[in-house]
N, CA, C and O of each residue as an XYZ file, in Angstrom:
880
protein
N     113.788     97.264     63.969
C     112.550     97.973     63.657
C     112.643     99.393     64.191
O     112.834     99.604     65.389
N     112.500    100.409     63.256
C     112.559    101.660     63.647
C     111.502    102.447     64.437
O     110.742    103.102     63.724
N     111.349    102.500     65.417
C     109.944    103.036     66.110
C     109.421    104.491     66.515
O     108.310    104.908     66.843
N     110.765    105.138     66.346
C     110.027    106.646     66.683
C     112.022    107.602     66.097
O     113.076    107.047     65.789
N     111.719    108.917     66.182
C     112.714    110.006     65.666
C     112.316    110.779     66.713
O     111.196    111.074     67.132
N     113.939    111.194     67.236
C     114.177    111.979     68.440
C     114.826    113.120     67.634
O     115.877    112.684     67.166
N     114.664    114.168     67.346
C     115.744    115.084     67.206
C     116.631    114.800     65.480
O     117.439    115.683     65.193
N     116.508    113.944     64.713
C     116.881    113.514     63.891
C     117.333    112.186     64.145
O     117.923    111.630     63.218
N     117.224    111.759     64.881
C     117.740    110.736     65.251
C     116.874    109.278     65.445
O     116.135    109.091     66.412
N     117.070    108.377     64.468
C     116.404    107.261     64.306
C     116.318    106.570     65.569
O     117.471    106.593     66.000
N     115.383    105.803     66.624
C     115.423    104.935     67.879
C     115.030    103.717     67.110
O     114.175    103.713     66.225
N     115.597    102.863     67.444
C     114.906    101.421     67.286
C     115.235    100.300     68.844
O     115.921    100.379     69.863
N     114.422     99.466     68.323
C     114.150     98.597     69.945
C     115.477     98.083     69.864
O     116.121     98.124     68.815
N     115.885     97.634     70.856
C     117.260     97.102     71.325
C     116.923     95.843     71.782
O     115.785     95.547     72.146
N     117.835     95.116     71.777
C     117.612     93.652     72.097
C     117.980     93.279     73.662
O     117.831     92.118     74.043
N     118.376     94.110     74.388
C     118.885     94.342     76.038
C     118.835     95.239     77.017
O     119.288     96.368     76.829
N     118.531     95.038     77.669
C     118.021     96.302     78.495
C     119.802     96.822     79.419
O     120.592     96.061     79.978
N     119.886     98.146     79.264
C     121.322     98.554     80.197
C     121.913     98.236     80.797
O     121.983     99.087     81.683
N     122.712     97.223     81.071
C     123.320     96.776     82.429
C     123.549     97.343     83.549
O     123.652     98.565     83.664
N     123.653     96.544     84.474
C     123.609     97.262     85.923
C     122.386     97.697     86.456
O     122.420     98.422     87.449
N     121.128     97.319     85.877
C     119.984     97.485     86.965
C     119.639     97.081     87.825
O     119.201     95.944     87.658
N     119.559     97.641     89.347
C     119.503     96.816     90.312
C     117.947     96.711     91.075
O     117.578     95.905     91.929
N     117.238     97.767     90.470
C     115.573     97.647     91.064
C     114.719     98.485     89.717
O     114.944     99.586     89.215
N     113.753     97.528     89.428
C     112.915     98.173     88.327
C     110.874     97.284     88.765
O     110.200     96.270     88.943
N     110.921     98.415     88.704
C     109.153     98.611     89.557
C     108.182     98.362     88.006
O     108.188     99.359     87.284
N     107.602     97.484     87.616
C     106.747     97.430     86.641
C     105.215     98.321     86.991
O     104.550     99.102     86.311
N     105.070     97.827     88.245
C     103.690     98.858     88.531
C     102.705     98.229     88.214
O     101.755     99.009     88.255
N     102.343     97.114     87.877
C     101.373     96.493     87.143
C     100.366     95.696     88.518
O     100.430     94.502     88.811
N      99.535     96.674     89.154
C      99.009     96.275     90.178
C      99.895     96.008     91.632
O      99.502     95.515     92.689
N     101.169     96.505     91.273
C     101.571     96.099     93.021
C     103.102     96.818     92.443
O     103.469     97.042     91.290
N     103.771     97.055     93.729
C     105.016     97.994     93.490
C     106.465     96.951     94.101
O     107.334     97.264     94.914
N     106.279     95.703     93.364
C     107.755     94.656     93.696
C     108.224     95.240     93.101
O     107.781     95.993     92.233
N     109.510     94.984     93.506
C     111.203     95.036     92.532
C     110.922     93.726     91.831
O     110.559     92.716     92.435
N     111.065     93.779     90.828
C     111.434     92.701     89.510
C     112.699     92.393     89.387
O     112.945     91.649     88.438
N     113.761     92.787     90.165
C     115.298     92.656     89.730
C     115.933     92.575     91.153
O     116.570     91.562     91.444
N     115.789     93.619     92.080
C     116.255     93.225     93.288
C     114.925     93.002     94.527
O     113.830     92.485     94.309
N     115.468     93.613     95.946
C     114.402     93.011     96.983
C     113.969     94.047     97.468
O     113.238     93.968     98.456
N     114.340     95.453     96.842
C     112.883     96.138     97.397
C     112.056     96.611     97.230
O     111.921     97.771     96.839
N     111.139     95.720     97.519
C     109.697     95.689     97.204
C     109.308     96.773     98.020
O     109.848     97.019     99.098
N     108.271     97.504     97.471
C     107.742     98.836     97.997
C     106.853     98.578     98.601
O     106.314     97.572     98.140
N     106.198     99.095     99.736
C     105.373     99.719    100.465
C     103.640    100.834     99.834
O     103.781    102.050     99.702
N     102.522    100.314     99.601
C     102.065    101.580     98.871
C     100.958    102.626    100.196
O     100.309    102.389    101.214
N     101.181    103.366     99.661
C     100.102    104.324    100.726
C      99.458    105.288     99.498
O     100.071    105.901     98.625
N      98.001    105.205     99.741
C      96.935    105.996     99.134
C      97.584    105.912     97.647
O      98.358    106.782     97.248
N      97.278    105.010     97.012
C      98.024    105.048     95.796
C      96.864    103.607     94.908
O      96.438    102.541     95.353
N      96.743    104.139     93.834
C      95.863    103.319     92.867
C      96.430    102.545     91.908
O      97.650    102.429     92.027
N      95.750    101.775     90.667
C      96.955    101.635     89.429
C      95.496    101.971     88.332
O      94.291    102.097     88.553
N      96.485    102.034     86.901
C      95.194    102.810     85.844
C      96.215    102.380     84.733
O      97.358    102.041     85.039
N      95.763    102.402     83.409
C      96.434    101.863     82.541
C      97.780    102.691     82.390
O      97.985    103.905     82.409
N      98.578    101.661     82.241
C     100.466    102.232     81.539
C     100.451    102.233     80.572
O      99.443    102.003     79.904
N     101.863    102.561     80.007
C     102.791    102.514     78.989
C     102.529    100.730     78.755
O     102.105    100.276     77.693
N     102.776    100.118     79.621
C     103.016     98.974     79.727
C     102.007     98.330     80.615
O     102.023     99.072     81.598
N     101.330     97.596     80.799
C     100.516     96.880     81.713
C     100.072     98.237     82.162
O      99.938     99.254     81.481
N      99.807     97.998     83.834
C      99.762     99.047     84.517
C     100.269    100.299     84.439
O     100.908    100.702     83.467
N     100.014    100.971     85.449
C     100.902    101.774     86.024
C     100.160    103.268     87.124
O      99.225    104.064     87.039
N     101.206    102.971     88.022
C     100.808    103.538     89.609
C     100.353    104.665     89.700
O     101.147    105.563     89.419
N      99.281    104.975     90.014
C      98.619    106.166     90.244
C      98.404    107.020     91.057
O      97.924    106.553     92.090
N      98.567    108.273     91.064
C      98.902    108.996     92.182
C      97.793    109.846     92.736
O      98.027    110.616     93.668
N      96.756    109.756     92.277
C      95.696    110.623     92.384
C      94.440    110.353     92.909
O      93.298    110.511     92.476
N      95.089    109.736     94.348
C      94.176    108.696     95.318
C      93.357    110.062     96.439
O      92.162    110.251     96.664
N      94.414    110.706     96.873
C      94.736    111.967     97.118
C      95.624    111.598     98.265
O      96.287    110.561     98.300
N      95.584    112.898     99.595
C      96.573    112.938    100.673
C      98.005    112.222    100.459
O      98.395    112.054     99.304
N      98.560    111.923    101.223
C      99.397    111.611    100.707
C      99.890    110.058     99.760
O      99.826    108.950    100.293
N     100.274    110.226     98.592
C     100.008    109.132     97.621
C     101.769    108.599     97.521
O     102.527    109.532     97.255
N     102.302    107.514     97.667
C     103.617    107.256     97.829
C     103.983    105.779     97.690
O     103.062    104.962     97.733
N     105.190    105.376     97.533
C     105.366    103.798     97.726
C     106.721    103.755     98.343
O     107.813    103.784     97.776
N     106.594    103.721     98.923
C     108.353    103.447    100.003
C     108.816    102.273    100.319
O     108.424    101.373    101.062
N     109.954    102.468     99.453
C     110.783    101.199     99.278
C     111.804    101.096    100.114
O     112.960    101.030     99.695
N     111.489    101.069    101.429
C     112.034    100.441    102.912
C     113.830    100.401    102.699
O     114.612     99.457    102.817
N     114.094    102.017    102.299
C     115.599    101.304    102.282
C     116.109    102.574    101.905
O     115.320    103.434    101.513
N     117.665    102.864    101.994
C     117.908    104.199    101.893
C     119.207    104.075    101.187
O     120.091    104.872    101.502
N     119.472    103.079    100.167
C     120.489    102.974     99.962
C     120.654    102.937     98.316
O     121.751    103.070     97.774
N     119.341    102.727     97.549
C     119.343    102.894     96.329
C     119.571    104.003     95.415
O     119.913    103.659     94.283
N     119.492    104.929     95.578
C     120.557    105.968     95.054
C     121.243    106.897     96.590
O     122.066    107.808     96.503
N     120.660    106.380     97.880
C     120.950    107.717     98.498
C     122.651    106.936     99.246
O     123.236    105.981     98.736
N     123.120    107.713    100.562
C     124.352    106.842    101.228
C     125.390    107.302    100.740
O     125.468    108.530    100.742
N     126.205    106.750    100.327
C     127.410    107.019     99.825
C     127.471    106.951     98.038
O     128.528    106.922     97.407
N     126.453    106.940     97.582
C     126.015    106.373     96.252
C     126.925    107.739     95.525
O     126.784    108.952     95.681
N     127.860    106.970     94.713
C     128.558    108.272     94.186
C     128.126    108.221     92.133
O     128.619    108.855     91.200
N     127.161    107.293     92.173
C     126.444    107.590     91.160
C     125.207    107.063     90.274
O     125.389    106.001     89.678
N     124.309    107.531     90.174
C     123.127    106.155     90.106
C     121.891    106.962     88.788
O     121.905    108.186     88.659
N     121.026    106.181     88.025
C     120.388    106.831     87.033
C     118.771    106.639     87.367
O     118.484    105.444     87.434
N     117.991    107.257     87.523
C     116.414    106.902     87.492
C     115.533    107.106     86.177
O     115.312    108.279     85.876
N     115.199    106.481     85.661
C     114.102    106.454     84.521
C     112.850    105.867     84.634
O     112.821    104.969     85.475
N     111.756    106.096     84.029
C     110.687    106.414     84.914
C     109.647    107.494     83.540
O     109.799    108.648     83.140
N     108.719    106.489     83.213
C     107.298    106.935     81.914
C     106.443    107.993     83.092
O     106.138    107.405     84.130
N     105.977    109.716     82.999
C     105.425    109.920     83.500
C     104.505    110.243     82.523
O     104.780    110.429     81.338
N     102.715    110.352     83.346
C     101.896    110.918     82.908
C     100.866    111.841     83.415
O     100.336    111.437     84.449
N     100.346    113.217     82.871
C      99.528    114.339     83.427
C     100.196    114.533     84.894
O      99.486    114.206     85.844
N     101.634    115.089     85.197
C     101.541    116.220     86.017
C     101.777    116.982     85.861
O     102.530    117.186     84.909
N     101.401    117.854     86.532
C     101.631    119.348     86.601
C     102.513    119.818     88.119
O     103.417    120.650     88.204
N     101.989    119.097     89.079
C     103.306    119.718     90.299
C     103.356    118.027     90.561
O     102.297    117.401     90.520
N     104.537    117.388     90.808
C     104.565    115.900     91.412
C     105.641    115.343     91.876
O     106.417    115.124     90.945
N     105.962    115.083     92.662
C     107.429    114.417     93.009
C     107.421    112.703     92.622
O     106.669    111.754     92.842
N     108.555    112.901     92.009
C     108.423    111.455     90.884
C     109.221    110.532     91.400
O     108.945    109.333     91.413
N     110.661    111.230     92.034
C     111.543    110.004     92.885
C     112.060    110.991     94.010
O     112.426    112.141     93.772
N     112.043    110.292     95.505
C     112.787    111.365     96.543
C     114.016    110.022     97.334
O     113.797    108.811     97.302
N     115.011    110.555     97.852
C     115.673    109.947     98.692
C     116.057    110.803     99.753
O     116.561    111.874     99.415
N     115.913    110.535    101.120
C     115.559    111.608    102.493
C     116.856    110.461    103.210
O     116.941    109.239    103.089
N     117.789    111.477    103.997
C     118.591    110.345    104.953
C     118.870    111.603    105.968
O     119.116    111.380    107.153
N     118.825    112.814    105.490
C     119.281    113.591    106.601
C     118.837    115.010    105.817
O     118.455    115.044    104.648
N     118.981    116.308    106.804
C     118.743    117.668    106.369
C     119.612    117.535    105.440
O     119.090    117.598    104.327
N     121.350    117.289    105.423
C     122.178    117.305    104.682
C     122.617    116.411    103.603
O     123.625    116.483    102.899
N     121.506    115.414    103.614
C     121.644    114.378    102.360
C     120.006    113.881    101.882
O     119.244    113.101    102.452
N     119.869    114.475    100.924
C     118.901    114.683     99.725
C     118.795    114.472     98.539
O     119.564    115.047     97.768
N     117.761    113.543     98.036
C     117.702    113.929     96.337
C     116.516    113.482     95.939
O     115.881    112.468     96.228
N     116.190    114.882     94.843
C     114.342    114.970     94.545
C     114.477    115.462     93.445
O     115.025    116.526     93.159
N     113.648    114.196     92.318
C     113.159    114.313     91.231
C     111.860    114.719     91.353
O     111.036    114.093     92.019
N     111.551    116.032     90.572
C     110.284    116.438     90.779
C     109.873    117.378     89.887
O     110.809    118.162     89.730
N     108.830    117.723     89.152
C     107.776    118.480     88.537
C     106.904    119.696     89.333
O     105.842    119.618     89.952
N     107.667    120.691     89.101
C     106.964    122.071     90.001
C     105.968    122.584     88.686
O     106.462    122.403     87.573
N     104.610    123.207     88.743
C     104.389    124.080     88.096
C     104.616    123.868     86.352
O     104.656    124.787     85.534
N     104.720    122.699     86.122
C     104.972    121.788     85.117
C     106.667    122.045     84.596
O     107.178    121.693     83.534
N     107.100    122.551     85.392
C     108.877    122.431     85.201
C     109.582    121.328     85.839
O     109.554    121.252     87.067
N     110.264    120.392     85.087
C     111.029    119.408     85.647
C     111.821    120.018     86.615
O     112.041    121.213     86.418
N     112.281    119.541     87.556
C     113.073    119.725     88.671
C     114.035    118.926     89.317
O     113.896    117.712     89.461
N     115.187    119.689     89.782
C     115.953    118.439     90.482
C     116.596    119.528     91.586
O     116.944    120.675     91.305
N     116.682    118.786     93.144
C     117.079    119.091     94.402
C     117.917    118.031     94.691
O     117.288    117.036     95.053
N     119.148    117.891     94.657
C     120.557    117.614     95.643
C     121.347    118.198     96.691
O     122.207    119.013     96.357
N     121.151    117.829     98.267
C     122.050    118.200     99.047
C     122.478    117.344     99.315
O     121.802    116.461     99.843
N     124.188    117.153     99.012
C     125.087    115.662     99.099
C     126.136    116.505    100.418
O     126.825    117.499    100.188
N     126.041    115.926    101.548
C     127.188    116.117    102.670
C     126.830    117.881    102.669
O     127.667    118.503    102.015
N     126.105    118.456    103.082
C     125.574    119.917    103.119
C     125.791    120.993    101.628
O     125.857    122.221    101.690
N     125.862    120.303    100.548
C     126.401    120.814     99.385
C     125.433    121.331     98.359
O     125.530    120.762     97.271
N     124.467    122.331     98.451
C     123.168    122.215     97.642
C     123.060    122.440     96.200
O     123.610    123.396     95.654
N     122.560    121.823     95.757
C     122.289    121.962     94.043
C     120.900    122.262     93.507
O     120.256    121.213     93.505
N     120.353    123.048     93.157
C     119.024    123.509     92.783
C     118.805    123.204     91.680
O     119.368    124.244     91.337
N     118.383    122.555     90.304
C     118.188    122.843     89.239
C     116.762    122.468     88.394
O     116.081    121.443     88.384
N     116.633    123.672     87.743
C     115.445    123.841     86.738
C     115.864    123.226     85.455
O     116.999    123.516     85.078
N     115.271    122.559     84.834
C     115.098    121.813     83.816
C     114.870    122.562     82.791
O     115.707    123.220     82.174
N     113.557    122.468     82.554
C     112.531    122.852     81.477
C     111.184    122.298     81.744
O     110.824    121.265     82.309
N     110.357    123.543     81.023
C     109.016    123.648     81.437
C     108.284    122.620     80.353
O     108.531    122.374     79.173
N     107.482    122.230     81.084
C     106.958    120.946     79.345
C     105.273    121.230     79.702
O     104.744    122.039     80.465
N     104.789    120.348     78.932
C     103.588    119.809     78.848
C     103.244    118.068     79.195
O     103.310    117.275     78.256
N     103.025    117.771     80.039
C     102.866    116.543     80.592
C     101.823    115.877     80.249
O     101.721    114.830     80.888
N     101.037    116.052     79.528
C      99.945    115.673     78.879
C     100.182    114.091     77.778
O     100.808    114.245     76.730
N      99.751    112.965     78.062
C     100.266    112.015     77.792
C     101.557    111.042     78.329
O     101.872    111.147     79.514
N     102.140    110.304     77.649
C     103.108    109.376     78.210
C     104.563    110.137     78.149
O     105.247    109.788     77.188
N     105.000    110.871     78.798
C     106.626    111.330     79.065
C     107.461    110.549     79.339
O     107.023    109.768     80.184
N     108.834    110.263     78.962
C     109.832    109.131     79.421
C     111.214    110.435     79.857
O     111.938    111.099     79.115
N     111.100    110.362     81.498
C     112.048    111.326     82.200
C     112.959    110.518     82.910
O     112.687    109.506     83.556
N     114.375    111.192     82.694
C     115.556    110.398     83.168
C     116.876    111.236     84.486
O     116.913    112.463     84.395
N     117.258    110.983     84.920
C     118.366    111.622     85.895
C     118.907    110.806     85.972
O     118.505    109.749     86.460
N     120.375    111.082     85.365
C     121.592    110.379     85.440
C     122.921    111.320     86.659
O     123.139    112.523     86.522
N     123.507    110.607     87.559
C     124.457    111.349     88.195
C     125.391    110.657     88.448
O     125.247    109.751     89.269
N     127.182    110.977     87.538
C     128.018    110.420     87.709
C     128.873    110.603     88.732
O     129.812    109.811     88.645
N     128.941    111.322     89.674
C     129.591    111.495     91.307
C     130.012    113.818     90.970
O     130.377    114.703     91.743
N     129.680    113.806     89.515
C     129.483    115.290     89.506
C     128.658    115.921     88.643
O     127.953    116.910     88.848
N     128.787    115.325     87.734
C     127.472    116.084     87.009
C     126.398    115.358     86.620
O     126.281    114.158     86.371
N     125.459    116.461     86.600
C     123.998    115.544     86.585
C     123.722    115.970     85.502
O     124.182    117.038     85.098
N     122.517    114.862     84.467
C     121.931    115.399     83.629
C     120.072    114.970     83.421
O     119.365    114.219     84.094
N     119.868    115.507     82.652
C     118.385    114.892     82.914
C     117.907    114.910     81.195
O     118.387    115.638     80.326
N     116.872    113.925     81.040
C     116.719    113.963     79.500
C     114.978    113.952     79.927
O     114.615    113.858     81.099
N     113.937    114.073     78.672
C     112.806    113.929     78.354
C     113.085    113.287     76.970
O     113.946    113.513     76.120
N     112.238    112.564     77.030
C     111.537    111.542     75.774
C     113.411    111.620     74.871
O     113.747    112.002     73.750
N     114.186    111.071     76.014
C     115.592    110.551     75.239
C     116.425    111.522     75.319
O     117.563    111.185     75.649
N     116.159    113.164     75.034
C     116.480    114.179     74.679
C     117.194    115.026     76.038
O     116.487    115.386     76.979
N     118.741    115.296     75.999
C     119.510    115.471     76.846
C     118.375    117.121     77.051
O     117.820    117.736     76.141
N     118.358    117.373     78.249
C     117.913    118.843     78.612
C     118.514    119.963     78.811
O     119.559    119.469     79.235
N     118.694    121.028     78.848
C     119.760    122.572     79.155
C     119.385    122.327     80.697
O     118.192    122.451     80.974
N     120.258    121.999     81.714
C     119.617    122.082     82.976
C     120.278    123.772     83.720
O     121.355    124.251     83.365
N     119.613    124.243     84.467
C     120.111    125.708     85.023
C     120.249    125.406     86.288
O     119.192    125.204     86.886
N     121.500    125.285     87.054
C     121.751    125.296     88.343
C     121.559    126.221     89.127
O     121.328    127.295     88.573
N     121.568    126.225     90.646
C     121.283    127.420     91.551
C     121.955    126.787     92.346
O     122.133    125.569     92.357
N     122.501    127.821     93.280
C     123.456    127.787     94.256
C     122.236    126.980     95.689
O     122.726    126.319     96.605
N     121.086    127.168     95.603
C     120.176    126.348     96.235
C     119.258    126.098     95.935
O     118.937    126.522     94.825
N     118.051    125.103     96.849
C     117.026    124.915     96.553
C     116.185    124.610     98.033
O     116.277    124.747     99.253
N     115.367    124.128     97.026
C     113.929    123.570     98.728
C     113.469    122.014     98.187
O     112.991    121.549     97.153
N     113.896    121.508     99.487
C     113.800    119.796     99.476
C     111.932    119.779     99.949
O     111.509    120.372    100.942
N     111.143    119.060     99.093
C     109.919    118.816     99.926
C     109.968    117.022    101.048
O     109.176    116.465    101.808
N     110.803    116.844    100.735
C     110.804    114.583    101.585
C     110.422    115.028    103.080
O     110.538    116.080    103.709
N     110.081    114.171    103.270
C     109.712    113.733    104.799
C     110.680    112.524    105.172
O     110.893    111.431    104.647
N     111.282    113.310    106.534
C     112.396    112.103    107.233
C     111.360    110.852    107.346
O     111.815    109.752    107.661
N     110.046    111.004    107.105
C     109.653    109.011    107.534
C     109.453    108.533    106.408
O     108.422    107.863    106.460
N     110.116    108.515    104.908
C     110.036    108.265    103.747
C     111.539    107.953    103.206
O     112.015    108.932    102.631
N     112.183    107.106    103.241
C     113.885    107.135    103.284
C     113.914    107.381    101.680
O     114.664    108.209    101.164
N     112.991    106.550    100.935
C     113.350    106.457     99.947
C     112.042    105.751     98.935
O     111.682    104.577     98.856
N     111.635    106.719     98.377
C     109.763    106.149     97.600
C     109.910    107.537     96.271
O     110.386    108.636     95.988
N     108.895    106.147     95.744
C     107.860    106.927     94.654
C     107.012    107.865     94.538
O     106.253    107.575     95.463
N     106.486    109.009     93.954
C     105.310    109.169     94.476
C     105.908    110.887     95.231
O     107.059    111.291     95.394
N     104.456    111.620     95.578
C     104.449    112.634     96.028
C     104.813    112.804     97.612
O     105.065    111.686     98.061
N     104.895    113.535     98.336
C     104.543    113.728     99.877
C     103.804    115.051    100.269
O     104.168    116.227    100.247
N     103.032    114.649    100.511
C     101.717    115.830    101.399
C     100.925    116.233    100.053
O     101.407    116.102     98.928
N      99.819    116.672    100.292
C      98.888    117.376     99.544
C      99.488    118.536     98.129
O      99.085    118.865     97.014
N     100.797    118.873     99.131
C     101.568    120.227     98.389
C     101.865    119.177     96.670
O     102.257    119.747     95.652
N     101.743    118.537     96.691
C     102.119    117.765     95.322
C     101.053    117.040     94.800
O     100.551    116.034     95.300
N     100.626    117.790     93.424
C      99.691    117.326     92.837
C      98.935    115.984     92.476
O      98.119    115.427     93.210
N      99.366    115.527     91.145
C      99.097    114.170     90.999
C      99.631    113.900     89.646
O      99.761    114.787     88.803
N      99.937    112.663     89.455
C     100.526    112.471     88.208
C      99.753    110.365     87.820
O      98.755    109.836     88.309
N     100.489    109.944     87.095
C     101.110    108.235     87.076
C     102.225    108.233     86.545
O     102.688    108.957     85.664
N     102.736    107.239     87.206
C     104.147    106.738     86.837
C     104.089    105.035     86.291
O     103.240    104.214     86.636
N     105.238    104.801     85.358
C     104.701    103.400     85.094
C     106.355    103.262     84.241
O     106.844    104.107     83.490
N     107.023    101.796     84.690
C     108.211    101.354     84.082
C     109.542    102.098     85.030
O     110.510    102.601     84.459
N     109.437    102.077     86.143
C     110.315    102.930     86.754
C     111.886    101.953     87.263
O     111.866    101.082     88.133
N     113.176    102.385     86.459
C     114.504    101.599     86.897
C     115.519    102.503     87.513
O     115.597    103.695     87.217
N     116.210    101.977     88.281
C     117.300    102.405     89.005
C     118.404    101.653     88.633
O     118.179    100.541     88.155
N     119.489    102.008     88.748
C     121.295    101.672     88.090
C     121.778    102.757     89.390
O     121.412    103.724     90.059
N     122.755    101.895     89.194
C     124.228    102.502     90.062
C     125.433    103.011     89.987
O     126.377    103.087     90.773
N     125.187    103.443     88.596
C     125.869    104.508     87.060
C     125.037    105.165     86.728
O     123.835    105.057     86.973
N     125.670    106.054     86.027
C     124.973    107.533     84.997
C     125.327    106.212     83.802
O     126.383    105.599     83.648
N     123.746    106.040     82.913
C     123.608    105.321     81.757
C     124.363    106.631     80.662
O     124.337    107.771     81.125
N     124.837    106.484     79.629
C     125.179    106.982     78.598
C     123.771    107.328     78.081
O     122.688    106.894     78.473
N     124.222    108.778     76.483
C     122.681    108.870     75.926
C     122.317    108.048     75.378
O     121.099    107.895     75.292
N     123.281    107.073     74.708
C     122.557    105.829     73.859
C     121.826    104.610     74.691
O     120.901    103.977     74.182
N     122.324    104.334     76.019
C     121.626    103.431     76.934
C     120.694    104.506     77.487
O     120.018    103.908     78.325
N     120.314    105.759     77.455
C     119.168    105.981     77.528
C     118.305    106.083     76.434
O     117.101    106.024     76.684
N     118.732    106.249     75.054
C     117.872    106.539     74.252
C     117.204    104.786     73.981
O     116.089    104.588     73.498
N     118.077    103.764     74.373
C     117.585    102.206     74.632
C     116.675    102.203     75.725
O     115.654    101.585     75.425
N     116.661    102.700     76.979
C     115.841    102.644     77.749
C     114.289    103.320     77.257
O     113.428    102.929     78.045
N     113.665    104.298     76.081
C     113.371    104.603     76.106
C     112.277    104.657     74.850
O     111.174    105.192     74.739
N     113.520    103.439     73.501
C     112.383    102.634     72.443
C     111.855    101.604     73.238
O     110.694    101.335     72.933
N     112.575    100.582     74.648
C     111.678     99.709     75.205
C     110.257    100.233     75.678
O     109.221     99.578     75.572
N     110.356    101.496     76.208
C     109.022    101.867     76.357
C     108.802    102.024     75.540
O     107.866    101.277     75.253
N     109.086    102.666     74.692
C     107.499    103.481     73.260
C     107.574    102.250     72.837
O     106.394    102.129     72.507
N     108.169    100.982     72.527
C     107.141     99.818     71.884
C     106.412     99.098     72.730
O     105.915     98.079     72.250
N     106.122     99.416     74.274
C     105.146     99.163     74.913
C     105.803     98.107     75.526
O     104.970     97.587     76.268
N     107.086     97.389     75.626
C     107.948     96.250     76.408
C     108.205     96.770     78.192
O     107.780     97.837     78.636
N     108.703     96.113     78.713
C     108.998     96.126     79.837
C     110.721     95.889     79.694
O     111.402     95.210     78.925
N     111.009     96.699     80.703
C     112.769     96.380     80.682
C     113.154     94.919     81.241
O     114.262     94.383     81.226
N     112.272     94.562     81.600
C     112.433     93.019     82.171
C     111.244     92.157     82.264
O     111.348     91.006     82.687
């Protein structure tokens, strides 16, 4: 069944969800892992309708987060891992962070309605600007990193990403690894259908990750 056109490009639902997922957060009133064991933590955080069932709301205020007690799902020695993840209405928001040290970092995030991505791997910094969108409705945003290059897609669609020789990490060392914003400095958004892998998915296992959402399924 054909469900939506990316770019010229026909999506239809897939019969399997990507292999290799090792934690995927449905959001549907509470923030378990459905696939592995870590189950999140929520602070100041609501739920409001998803893509799918639920999905986690960030606009409780102060700080709004779910910390999933563990620092090892993309961060550590992780030499390559993918996050995908339905956002909706932000404008500034941090969508995924992993904190282990000044010198080991990584932040998926929405400045000023520009996608964003911050990597410092072993003191090595990577800054990059995305593209500026409109967040208005259901977005399906992805970061794939194969041990060197990163890429990031919207609604399937690989992005032009612009690197910088640096950037500015917002995580807090008491957050190893969560959902969700930290401090006031980050607006508000919802998130809903959020998976982690321990590979960079290909575009076609993302453009699969991404008819399961628009026909309203769950990856699991």
């Amino acid at each position: 069944m054909n469900i939506g056109i990316i770019e010229q490009k026909v999506v239809s639902v897939p019969t399997s969800t990507p292999s290799g997922l090792i934690s995927y957060y449905r959001f549907d009133g509470d923030s378990t892992d459905e696939v592995g064991s870590n189950d999140g933590t929520d602070t100041n955080v609501g739920y409001s309708t998803g893509i799918s069932g639920s999905a986690l709301d960030l606009t409780v205020g102060g700080d709004s987060y779910v910390d999933l007690n563990t620092t090892q799902l993309i961060g550590g020695s992780r030499g390559a891992f993918t996050i995908c993840v339905w956002l909706k209405d932000a404008i500034t928001c941090q969508i995924f962070g992993s904190w282990q040290s000044p010198n080991q970092q990584i932040i998926f995030q929405v400045l000023g309605n520009t996608l964003k991505i911050f990597l410092k791997l072993g003191g090595t910094q990577y800054g990059g600007t995305v593209v500026a969108e409109t967040w208005t409705g259901w977005r399906h945003v992805a970061m794939t990193y194969n041990g060197s290059v990163i890429k990031c897609f919207i609604d399937s669609v690989e992005q032009t990403t612009t690197f910088a020789a640096s950037g500015t990490s917002y995580a807090s060392p008491t957050q190893n690894e969560f959902w969700g914003r930290w401090a006031n400095t980050f607006g508000s958004a919802e998130l809903d259908c959020g998976g982690i892998w321990h590979r960079a998915l290909s575009q076609g296992e993302i453009d699969d990750v991404y008819a399961i959402g628009l026909a309203g399924n769950e990856l699991v």
